[in-house]
N, C-alpha and C positions, 0 to 999 in steps of 0.2 A: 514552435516545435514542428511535428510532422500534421498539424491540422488542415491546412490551407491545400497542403501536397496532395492530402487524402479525399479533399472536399468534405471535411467533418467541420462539425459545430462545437463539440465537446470532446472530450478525452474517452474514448469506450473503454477502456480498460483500467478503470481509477480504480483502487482499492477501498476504497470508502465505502459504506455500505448505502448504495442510492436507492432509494425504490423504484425510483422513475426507470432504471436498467433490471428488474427482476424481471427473471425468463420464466416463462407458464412452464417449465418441463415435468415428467410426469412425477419423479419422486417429489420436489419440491411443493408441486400441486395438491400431490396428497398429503403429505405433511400439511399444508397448508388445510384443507378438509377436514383432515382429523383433527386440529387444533377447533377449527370452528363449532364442530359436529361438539367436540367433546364438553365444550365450553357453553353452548346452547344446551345441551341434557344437565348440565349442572355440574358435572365430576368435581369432586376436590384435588386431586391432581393431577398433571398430562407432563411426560415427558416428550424431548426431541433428542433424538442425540446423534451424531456423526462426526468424521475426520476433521483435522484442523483443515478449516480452509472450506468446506462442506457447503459454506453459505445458511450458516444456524442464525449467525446476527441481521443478514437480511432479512430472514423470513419471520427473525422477531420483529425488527423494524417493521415488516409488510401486516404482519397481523395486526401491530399497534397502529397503524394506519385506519386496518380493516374493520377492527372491531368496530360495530354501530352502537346505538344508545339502545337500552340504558346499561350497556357496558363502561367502568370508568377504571380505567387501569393504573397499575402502580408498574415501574420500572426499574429494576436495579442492575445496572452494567457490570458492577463488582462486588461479589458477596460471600469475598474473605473481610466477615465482620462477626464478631462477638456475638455470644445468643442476644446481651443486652443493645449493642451494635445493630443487630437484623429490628429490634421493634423502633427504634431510632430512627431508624432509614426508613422503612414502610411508614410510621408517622410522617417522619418528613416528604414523602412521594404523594401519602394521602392528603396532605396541606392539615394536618392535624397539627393544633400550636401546645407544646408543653412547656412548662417551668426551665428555666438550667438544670436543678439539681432534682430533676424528677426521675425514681427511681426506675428498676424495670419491669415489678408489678403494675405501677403508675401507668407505665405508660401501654400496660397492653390494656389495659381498663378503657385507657380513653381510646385507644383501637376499638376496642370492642363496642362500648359504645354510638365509632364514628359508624362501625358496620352494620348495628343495628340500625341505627337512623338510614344510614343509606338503601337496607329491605324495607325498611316501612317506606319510601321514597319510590322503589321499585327500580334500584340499582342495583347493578351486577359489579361487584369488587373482581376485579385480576391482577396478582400480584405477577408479573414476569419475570423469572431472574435468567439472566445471562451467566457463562461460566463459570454456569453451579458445580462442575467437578472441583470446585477451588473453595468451594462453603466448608467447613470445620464439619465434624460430627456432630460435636454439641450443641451448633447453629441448627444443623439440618435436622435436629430432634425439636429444638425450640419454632423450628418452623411448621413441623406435625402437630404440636399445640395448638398455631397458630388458627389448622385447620379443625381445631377441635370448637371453634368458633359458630355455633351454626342453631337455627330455629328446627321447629320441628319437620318443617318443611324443606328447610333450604339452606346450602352451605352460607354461610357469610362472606368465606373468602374460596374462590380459586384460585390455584397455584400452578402454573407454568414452568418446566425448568428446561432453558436449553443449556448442555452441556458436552462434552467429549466422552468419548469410549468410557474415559477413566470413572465418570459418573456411576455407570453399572458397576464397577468394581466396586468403589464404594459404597453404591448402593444394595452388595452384598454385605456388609458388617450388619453381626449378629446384632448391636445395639443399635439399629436403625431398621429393624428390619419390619418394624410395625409401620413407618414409610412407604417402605417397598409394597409393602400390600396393600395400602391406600389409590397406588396409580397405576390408573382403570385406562385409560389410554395411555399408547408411546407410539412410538414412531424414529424409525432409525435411517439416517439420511444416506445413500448410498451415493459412490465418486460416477461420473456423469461414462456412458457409454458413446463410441466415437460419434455413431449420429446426433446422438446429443449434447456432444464437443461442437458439433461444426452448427449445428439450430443455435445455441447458447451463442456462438462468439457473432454470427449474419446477426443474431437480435442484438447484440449490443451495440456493432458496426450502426445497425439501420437505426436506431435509439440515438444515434451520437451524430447520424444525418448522412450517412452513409447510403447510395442509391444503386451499387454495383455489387451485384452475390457473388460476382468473379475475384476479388481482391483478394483473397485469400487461397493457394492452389491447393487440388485433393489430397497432395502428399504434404502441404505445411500443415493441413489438419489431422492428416495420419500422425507427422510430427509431434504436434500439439497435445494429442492425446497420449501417445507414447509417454513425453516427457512428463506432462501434468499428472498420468493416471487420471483423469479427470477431476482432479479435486481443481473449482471455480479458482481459488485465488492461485494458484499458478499458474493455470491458464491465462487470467488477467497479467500474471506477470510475466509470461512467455510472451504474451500477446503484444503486448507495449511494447517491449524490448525488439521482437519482429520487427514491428512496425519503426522503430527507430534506425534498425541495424539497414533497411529498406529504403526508409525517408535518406537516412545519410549515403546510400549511392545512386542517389536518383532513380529508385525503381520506382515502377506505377502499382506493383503488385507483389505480396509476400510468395518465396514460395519455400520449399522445404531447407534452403541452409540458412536463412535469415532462422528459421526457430530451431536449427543444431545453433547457430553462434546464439541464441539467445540462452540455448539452456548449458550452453557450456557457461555462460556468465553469471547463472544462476547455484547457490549453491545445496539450494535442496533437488535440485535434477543430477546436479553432478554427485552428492551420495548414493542415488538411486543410478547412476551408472557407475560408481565402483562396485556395486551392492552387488548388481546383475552382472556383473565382470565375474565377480566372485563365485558367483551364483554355479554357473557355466563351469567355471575351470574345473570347479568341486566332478561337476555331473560329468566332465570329460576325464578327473583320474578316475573315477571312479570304474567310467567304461572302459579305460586304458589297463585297470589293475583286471580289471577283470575280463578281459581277453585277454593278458598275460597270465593270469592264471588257468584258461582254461585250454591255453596254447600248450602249456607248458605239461598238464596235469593229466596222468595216465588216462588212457582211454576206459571210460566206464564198459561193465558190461554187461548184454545185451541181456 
């Protein structure tokens, strides 16, 4: 591909979620913080939430990284599962072995049990779920239970949730709303501002073995963020595509129409330019209808 052209080692712009490419930038940092902070005080629950594309699964991945002992996590990537479904899957995350046909008082018993041994041990349980706006009500109530798990000192489990916007909404229904009042931290991921378009993309470049801050010109990063809004994975995928639209005319460097033909190729940049087409025309009848109205309409008076 364009590796060899660019003098890279690896692909900077892979959609995967790598640790080895997470950027220190400051939203992400804090987020990063207040996970740790809240996790270290004990809380029983901590939300994260932000736009698709936000880099929420990174920062799960980074923290599951980070956590040190005697933290020992549990991980769930997809938690459209049954209330009986959610104690199944935490069994099976926490290496707990049950029967086939064990029911789902069963098996939160032996949870309970696993969590106790594990305070007397002087472990810390974290459950993490990923695209919790996609959990059931009835799950995410059986998961409040979950937290009803705890000594007199200390929770048994904590509960991590990262999710989309759509979380909060859900996390307003009146039948969850004893939930909502349990998480003591959150934290909401906002989309990257232009300076922090262009530090994001030199870190991934220089991450990927890239030695030149030049390759990228001021207006393809004006571009960049334009097109992206800054949300990370469009970026990543503006970014690629630059660079291929780039590699294929032998250029040595991106500049502002390698990332117009990348996001014309792209089809969530090209809604967000009908959108802004739309946008526009509206604000220009609007000021049309109305200098012809006031062209037209008797002189007030004084």
């Amino acid at each position: 591909m364009y590796l060899q052209h660019f003098g890279l080692g690896q692909l900077p712009f892979n959609l995967t979620p790598d640790t080895e490419f997470f950027c220190d930038l400051p939203s992400h940092r804090e987020a990063l913080n207040v996970l740790l902070i809240a996790l270290q005080s004990g809380e029983g629950f901590i939300k994260i939430t932000g736009p698709v594309g936000a880099g929420k699964t990174l920062l799960c991945r980074k923290l599951l990284n980070e956590l040190p002992p005697p933290f020992v996590t549990a991980y769930l990537p997809n938690p459209q599962l049954s209330p009986a479904g959610l104690h199944y899957a935490v069994a099976d995350e926490l290496g707990i072995e049950y029967p086939p046909n064990c029911g789902q008082s069963s098996a939160l018993t032996l949870i309970h049990a696993f969590l106790l041994a594990a305070a007397s041990r002087g472990d810390k349980i974290v459950l993490i779920i990923d695209e919790a706006q996609a959990m059931p009500l009835e799950t995410l109530e059986k998961l409040r239970l979950l937290t009803n798990l705890e000594t007199e000192k200390q929770k048994l489990l904590q509960i991590v949730l990262f999710g989309q916007a759509e979380l909060d909404q859900l996390l307003q229904k009146k039948s969850i709303r004893q939930l909502r009042q349990r998480i003591t931290f959150s934290y909401d991921l906002k989309p990257l501002n232009r300076a922090q378009v262009k530090d994001y993309v030199l870190h991934r470049l220089r991450i990927a073995g890239n030695t030149h801050t030049d390759l990228l010109s001021g207006l393809a990063i004006f571009a960049l963020h334009r097109y992206s809004r800054g949300i990370p994975r469009l970026l990543n995928i503006l970014a690629h595509k630059a660079m291929l639209a780039a590699y294929g005319k032998g250029l040595s460097r991106i500049g502002w129409r390698q990332v117009w033909l990348a996001a014309r190729d792209t089809d969530a940049t090209r809604e967000q330019e009908r959108q802004g087409r739309f946008k526009y025309l509206l604000i220009g009848l609007l000021l049309l209808s109305g200098g012809v109205y006031l062209y037209f309409s008797p002189s007030l008076p004084l």
